[in-house]
Each structure stands twice: as C-alpha cells, then as structure tokens.
Backbone as XML, in Angstrom:
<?xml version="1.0"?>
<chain id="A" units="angstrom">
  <residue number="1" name="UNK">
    <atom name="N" x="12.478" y="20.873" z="-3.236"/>
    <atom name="CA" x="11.981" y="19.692" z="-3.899"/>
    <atom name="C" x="10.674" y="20.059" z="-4.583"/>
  </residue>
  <residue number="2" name="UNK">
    <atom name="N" x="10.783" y="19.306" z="-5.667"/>
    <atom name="CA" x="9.337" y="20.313" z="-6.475"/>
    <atom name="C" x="7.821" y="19.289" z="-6.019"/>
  </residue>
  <residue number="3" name="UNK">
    <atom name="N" x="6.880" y="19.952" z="-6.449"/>
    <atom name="CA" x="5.782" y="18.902" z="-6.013"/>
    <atom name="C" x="5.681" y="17.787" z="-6.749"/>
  </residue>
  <residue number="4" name="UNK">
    <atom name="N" x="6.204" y="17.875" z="-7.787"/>
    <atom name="CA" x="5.726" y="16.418" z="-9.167"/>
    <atom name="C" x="6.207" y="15.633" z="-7.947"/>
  </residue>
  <residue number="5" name="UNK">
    <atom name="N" x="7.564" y="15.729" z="-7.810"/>
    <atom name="CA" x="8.573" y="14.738" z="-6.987"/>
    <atom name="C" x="7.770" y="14.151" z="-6.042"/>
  </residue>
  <residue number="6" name="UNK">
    <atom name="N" x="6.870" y="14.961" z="-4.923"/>
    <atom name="CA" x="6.840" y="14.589" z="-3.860"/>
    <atom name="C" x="5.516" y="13.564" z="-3.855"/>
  </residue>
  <residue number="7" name="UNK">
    <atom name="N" x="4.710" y="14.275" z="-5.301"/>
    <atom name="CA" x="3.274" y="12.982" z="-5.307"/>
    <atom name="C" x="4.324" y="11.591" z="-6.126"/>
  </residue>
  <residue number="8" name="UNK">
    <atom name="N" x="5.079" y="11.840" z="-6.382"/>
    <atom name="CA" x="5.416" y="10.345" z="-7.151"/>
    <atom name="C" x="5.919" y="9.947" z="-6.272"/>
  </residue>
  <residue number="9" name="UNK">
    <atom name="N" x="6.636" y="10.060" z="-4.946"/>
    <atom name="CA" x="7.021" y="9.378" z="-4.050"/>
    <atom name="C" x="6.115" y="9.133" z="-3.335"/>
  </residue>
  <residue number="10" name="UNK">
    <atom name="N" x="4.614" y="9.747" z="-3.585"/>
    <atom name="CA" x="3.757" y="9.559" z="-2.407"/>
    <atom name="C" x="3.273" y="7.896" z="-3.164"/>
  </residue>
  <residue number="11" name="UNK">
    <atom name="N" x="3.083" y="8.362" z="-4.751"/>
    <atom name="CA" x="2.316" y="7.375" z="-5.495"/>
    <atom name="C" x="3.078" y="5.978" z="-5.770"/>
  </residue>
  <residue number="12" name="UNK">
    <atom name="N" x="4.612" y="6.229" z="-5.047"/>
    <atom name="CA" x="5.252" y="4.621" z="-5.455"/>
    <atom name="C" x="5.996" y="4.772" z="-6.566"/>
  </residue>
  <residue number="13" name="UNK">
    <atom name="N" x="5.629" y="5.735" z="-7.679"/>
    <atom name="CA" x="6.487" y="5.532" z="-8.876"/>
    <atom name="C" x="7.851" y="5.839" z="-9.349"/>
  </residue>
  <residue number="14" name="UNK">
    <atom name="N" x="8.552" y="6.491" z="-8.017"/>
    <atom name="CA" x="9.932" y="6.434" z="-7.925"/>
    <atom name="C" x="10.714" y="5.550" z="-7.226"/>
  </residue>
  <residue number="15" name="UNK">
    <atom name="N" x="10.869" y="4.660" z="-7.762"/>
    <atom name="CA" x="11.244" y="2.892" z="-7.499"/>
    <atom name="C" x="12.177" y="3.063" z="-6.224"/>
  </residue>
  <residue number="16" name="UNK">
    <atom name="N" x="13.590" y="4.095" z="-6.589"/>
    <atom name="CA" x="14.331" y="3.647" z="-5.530"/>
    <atom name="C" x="14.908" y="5.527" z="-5.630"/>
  </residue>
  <residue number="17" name="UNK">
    <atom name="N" x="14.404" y="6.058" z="-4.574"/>
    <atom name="CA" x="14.379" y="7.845" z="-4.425"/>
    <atom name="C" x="15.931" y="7.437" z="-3.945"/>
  </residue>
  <residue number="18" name="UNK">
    <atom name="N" x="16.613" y="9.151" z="-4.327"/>
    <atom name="CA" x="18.456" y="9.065" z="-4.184"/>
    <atom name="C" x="17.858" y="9.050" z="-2.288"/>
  </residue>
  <residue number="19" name="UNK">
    <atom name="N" x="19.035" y="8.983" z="-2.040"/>
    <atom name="CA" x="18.919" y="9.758" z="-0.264"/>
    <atom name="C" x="19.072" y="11.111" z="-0.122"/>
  </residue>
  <residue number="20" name="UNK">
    <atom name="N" x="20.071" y="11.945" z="-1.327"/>
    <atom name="CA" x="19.943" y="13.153" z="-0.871"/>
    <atom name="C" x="18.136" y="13.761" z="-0.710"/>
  </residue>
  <residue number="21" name="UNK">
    <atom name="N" x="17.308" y="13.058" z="-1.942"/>
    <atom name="CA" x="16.141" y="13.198" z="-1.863"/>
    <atom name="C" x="15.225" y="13.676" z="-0.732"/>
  </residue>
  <residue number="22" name="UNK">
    <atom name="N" x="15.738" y="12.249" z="-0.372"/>
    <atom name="CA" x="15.011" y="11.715" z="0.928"/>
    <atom name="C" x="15.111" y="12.569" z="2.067"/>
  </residue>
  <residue number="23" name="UNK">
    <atom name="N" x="17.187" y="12.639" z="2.329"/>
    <atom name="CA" x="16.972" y="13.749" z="3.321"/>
    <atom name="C" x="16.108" y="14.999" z="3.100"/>
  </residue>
  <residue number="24" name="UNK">
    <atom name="N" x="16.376" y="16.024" z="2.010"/>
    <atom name="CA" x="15.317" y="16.819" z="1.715"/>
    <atom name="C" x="13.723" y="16.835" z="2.055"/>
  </residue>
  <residue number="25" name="UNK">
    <atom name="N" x="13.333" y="15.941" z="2.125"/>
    <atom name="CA" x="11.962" y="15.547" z="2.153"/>
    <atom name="C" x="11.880" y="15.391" z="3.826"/>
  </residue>
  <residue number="26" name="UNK">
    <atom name="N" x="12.698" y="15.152" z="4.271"/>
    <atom name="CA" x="13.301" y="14.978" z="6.084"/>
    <atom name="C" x="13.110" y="16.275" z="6.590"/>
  </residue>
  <residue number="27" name="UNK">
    <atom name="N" x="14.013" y="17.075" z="5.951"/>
    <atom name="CA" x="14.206" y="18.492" z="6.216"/>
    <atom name="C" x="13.022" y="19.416" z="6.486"/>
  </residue>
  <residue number="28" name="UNK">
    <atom name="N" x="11.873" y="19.649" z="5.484"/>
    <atom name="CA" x="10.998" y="19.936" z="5.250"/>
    <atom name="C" x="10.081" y="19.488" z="5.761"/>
  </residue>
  <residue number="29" name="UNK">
    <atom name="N" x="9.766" y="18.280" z="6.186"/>
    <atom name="CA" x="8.751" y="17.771" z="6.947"/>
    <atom name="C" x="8.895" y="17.642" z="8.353"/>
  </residue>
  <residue number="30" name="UNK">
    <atom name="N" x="9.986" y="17.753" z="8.653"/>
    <atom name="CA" x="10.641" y="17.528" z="9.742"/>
    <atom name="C" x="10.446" y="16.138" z="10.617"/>
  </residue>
  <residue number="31" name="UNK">
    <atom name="N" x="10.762" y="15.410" z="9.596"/>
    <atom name="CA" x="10.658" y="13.550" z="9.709"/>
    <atom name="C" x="11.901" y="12.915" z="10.200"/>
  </residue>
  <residue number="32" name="UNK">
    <atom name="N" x="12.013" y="12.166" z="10.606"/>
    <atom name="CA" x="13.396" y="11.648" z="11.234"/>
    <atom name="C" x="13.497" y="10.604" z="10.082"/>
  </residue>
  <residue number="33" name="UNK">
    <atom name="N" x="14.952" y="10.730" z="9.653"/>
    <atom name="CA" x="15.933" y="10.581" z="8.262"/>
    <atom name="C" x="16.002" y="9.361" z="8.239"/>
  </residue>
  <residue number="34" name="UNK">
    <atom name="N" x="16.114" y="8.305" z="9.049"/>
    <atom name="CA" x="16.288" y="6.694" z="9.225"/>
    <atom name="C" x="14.201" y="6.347" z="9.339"/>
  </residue>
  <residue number="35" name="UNK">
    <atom name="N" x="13.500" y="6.801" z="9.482"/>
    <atom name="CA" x="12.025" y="6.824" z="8.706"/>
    <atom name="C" x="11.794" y="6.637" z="7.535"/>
  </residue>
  <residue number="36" name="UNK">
    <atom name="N" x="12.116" y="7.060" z="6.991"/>
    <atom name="CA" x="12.423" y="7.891" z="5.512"/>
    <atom name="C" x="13.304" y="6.801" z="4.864"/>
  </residue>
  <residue number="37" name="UNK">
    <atom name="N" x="14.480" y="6.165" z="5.231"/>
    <atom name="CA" x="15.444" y="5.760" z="4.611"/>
    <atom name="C" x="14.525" y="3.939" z="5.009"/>
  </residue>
  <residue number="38" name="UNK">
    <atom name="N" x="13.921" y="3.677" z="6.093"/>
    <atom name="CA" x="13.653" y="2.485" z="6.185"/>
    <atom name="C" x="12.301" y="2.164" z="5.281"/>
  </residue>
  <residue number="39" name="UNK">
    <atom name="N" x="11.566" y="3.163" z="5.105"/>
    <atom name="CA" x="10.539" y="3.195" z="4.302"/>
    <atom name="C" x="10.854" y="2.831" z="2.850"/>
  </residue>
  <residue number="40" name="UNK">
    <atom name="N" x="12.073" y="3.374" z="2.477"/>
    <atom name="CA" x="12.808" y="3.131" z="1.065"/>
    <atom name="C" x="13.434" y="2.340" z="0.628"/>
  </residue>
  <residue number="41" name="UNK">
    <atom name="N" x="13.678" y="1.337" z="1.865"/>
    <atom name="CA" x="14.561" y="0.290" z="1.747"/>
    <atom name="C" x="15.678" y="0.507" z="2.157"/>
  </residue>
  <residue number="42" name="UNK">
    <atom name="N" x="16.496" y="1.577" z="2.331"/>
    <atom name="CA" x="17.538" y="1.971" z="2.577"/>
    <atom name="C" x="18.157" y="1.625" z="4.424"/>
  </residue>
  <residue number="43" name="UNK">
    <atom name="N" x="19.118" y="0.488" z="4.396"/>
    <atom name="CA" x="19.258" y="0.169" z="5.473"/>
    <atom name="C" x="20.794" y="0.928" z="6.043"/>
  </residue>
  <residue number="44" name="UNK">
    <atom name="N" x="20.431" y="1.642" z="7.468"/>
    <atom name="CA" x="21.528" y="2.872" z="7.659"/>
    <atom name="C" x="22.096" y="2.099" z="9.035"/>
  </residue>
  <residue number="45" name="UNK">
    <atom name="N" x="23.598" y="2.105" z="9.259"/>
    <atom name="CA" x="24.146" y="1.702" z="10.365"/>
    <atom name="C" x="24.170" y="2.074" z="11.337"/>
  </residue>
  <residue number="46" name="UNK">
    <atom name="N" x="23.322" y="3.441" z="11.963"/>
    <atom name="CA" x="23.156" y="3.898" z="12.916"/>
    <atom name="C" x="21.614" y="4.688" z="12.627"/>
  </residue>
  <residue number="47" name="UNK">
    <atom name="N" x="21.383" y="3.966" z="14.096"/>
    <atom name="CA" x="20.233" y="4.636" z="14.489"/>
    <atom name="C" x="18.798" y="3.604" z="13.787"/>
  </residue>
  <residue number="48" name="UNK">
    <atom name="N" x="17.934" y="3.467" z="14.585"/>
    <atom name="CA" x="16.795" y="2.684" z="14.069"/>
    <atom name="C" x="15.812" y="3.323" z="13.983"/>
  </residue>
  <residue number="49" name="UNK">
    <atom name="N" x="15.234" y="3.182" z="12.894"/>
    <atom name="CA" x="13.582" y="3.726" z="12.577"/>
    <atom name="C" x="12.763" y="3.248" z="13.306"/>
  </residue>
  <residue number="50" name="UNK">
    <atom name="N" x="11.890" y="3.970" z="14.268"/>
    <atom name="CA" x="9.990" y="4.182" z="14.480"/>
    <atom name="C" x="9.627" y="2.907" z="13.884"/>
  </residue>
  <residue number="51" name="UNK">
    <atom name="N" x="8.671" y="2.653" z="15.192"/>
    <atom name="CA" x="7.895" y="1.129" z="14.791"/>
    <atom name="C" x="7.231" y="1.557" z="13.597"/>
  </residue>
  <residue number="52" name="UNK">
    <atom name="N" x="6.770" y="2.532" z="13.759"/>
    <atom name="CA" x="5.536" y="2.665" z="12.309"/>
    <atom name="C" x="6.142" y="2.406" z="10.525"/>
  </residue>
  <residue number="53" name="UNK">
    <atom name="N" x="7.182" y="3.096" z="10.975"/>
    <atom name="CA" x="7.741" y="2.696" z="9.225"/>
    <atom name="C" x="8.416" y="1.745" z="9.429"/>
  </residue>
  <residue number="54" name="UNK">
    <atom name="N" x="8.922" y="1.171" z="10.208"/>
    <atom name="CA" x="9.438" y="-0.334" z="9.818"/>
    <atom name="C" x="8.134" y="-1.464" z="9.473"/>
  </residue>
  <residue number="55" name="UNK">
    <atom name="N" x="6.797" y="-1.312" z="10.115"/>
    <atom name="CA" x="5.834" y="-2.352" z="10.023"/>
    <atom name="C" x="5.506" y="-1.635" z="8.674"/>
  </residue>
  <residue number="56" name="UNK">
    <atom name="N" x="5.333" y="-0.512" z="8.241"/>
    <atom name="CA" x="5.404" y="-0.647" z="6.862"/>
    <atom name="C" x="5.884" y="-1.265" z="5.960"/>
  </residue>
  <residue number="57" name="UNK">
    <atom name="N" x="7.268" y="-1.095" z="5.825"/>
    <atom name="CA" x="7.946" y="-1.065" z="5.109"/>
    <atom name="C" x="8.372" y="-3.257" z="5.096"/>
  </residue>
  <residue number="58" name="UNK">
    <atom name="N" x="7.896" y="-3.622" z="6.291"/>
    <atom name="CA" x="8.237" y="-5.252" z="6.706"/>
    <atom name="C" x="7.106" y="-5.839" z="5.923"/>
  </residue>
  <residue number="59" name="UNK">
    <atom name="N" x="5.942" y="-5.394" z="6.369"/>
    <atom name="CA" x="4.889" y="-5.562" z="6.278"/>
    <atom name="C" x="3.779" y="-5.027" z="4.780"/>
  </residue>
  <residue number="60" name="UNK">
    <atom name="N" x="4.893" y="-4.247" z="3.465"/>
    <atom name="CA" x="4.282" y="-3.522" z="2.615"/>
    <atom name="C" x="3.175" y="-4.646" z="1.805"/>
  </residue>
  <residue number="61" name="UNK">
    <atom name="N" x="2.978" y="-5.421" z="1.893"/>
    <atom name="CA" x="1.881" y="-6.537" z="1.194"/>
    <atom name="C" x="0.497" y="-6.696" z="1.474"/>
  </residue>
  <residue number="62" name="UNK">
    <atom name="N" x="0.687" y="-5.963" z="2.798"/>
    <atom name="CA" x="-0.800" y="-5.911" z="3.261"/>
    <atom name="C" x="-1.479" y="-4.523" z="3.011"/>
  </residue>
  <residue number="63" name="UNK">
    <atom name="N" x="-2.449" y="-5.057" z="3.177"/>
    <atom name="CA" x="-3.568" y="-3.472" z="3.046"/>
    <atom name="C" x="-3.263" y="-2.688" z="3.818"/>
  </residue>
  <residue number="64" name="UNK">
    <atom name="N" x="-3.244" y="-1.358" z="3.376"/>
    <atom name="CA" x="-3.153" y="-0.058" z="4.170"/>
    <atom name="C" x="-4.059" y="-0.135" z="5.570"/>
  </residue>
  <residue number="65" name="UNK">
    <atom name="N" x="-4.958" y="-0.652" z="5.486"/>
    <atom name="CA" x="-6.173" y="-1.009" z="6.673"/>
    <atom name="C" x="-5.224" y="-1.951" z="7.481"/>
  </residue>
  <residue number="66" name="UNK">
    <atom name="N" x="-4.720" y="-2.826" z="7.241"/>
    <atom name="CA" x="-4.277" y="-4.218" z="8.185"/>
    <atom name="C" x="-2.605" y="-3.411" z="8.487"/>
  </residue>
  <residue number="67" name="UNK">
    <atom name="N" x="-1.920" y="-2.677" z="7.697"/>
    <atom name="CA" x="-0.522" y="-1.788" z="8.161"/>
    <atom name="C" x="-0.942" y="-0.838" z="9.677"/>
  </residue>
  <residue number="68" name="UNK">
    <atom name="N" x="-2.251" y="-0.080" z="8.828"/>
    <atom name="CA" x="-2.540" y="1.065" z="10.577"/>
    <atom name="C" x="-3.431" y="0.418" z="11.553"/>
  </residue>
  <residue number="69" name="UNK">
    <atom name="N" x="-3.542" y="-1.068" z="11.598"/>
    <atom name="CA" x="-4.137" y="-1.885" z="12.920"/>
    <atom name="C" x="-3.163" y="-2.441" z="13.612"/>
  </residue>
  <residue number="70" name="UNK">
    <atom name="N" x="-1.980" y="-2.717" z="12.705"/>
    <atom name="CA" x="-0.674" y="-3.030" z="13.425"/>
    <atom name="C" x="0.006" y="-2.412" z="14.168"/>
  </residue>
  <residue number="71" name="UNK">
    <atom name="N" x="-0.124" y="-0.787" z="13.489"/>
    <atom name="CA" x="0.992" y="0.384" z="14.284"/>
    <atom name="C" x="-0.054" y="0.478" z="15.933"/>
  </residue>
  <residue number="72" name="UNK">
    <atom name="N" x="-1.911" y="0.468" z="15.134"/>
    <atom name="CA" x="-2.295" y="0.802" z="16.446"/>
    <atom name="C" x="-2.703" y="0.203" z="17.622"/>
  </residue>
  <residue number="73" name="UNK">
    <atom name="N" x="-2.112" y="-1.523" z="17.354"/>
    <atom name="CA" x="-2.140" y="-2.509" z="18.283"/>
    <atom name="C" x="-0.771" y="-1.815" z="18.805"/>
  </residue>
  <residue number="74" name="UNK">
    <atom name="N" x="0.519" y="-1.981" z="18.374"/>
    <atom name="CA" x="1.766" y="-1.723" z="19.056"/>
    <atom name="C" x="1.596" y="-0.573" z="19.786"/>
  </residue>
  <residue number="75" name="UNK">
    <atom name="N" x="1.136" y="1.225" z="19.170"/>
    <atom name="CA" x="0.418" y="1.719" z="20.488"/>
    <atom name="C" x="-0.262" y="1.588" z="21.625"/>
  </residue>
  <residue number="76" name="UNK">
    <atom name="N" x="-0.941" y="0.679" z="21.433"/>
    <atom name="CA" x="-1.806" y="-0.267" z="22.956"/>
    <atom name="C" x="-1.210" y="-0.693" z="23.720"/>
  </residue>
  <residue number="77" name="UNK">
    <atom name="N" x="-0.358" y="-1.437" z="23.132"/>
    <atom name="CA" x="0.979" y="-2.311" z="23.808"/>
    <atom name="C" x="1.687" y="-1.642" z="24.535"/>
  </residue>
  <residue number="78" name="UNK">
    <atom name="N" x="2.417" y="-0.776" z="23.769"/>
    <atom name="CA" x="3.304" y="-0.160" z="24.145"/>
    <atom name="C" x="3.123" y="1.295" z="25.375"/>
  </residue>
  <residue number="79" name="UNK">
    <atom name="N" x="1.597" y="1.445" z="25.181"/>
    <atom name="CA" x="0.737" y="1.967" z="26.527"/>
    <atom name="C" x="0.873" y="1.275" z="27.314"/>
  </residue>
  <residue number="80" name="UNK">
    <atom name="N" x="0.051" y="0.428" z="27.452"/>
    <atom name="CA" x="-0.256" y="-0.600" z="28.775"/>
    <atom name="C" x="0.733" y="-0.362" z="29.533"/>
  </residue>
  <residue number="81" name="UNK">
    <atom name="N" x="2.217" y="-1.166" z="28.663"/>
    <atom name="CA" x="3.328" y="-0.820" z="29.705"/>
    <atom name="C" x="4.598" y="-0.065" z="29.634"/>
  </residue>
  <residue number="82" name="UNK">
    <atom name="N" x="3.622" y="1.455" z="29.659"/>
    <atom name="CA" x="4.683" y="2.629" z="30.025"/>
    <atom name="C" x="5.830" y="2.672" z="28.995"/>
  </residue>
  <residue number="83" name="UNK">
    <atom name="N" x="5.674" y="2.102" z="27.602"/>
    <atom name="CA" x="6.998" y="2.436" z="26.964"/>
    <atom name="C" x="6.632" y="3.428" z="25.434"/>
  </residue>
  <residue number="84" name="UNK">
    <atom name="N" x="7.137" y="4.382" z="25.866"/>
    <atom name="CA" x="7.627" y="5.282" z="25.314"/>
    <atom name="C" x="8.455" y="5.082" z="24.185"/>
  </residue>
  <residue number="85" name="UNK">
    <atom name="N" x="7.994" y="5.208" z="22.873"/>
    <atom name="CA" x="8.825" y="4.852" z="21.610"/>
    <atom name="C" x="9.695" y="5.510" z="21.464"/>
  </residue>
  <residue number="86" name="UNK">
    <atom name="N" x="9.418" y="7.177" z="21.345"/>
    <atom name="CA" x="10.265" y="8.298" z="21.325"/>
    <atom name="C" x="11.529" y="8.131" z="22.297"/>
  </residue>
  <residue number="87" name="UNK">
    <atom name="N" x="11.529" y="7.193" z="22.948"/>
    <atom name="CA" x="12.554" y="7.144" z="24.308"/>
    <atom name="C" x="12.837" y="8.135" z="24.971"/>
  </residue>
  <residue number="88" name="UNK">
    <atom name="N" x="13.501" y="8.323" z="25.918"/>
    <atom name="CA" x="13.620" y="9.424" z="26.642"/>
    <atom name="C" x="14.347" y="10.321" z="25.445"/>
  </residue>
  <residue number="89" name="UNK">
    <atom name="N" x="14.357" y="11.668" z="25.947"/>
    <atom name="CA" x="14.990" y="13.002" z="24.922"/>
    <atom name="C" x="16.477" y="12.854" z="25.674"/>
  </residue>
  <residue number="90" name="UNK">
    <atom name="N" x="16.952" y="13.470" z="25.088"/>
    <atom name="CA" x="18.143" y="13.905" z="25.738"/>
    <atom name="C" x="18.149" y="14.465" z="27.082"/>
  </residue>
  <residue number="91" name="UNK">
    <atom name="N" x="19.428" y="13.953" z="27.692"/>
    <atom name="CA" x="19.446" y="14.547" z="29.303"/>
    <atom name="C" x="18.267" y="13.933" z="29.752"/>
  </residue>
  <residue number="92" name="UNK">
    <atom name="N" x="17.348" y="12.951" z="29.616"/>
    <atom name="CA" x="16.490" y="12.779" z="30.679"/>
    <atom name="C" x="16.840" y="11.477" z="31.198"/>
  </residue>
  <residue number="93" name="UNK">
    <atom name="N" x="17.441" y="10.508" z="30.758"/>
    <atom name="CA" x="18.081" y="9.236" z="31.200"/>
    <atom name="C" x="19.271" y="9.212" z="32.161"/>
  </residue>
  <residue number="94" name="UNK">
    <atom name="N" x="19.909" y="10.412" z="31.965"/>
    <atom name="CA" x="21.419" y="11.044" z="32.557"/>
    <atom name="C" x="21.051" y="11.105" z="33.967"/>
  </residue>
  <residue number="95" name="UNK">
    <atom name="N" x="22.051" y="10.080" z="34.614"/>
    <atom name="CA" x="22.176" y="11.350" z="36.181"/>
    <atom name="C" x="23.177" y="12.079" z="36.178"/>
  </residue>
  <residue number="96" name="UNK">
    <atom name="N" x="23.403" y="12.724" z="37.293"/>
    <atom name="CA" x="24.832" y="13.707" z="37.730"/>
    <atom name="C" x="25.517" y="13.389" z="38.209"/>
  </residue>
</chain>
C-alpha cells in the first residue's frame, strides 16, 4: 500500500476505502480486520470490533478529546471489574 494512500485514509479523504484496502492496512499493522472495517462503516457478520473503534466510529461528531475520554472511562470500567476486552485467547476458557 503506498503512503499517499495511507495519509488520505489517515486525513478522511477517502470517503469509503475498498476492504481489500483495508485488509492490507490490517496486515501490515497488524490491526484486527473488523477494527478497521467498523471504523469505515463497514458492518461484518462475524466477529465484533474493540470498544475503541466502535465509540469512534458511533460517536465520530465529537472531538477527538471527548472520543479518547470515552475509550478511557470504559478502561476504568472495565478495570474495576476484572473485564478483559481482549477476552480470554484461545484455549484459556476451555476445560478438558
């Protein structure tokens, strides 16, 4: 992916990026693909995006200041009581 691409997606001015895009930009950053796709609007039937880009992406009207007080109230929150966004990894929920 070339760089023009990646500041115009940073800057907004690629209205609606393909998905192969997107995955690319996944790949390379090593971002999880339903992030990426919820940030874009792109609503995928499996699998849910990270609080953080959904309060973006719900929430894009507000100031960048009032978006990262939101993600870092829901971190607080989601401290206090023991929940883990990332959810467990694989095999750690499993018994035998």
């Amino acid at each position: 992916m070339a760089a023009s691409n990646v500041l115009r997606l940073e800057q907004g001015t690629i209205a609606n990026p393909r998905p192969e895009t997107l995955k690319s930009l996944a790949d390379v950053l090593d971002l999880d693909l339903s992030d990426l796709y919820a940030a874009a609007g792109y609503i995928q039937p499996e699998g849910l995006p990270s609080f953080a880009p959904y309060l973006r992406s719900k929430y894009s009207g507000l100031p960048a200041s009032a978006q990262r007080e939101l993600e870092t109230s829901f971190a607080k929150i989601a401290a206090k009581h023991g929940y883990d966004p990332n959810g467990p990894q694989p095999g750690e929920d499993e018994t035998e």
